[in-house]
C-alpha positions as CSV (number, residue, x, y, z in Angstrom):
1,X,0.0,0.0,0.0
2,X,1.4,3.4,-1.0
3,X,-0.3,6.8,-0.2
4,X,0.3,10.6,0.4
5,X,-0.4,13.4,2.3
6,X,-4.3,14.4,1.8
7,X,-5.5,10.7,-0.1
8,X,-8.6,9.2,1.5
9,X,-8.0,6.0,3.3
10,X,-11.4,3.6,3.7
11,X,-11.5,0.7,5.7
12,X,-14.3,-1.2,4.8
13,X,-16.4,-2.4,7.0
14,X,-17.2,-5.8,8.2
15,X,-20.5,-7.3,9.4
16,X,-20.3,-5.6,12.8
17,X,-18.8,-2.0,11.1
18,X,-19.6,0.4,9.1
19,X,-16.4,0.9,7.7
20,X,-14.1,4.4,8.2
21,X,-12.7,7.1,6.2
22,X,-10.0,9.1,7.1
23,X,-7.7,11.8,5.8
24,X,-4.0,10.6,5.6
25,X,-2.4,13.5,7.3
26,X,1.0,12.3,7.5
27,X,3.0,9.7,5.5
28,X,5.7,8.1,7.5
29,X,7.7,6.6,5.2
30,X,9.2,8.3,2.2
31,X,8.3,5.6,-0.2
32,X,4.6,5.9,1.2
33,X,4.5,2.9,3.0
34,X,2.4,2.7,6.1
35,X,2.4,3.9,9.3
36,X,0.0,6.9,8.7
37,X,-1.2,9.6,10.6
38,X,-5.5,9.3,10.1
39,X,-7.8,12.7,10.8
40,X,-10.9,10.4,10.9
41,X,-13.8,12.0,9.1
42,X,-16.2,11.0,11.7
43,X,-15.3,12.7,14.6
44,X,-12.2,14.8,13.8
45,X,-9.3,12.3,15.5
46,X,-6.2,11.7,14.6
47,X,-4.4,8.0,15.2
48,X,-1.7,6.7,13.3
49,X,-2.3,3.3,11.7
50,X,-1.2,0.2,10.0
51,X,-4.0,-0.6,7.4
52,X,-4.4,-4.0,7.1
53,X,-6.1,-6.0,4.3
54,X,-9.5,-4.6,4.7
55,X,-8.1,-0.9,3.8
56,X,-7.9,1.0,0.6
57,X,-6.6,4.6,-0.5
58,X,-8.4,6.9,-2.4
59,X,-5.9,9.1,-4.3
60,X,-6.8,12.6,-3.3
61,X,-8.2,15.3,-6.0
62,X,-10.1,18.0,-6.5
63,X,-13.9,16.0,-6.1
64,X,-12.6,14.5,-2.9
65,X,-10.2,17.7,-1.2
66,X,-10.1,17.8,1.9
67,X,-11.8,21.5,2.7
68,X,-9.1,21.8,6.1
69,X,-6.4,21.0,3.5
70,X,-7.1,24.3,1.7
């Protein structure tokens, strides 16, 4: 998994979850490889996280900028 600064990551939820999205605020890795730092959409939090097989990124553009980005 590779991402930047400002893509979407979505973990998808299970049959107990609804899934999450979050806004990858920091990138720890130079190569984009996990850890990242996650400002949840939900409620505003920020956690760093290892995605696991049930995540996906969502490269970030224009449709999906992050308005606090700005």
């Amino acid at each position: 998994m590779i991402a930047h600064v400002g893509d979407r990551l979505v973990l998808d939820g299970t049959n107990l979850d609804v899934g999450r999205v979050g806004v990858i605020t920091v990138v720890c890795h130079d190569d984009g490889a996990p850890p990242y730092h996650v400002r949840w959409l939900e409620d505003g939090r920020i956690t760093m996280i290892f995605p696991g097989a049930e995540a996906h990124i969502e490269p970030w553009d224009d449709e999906t900028a992050d308005p606090v980005r700005h």
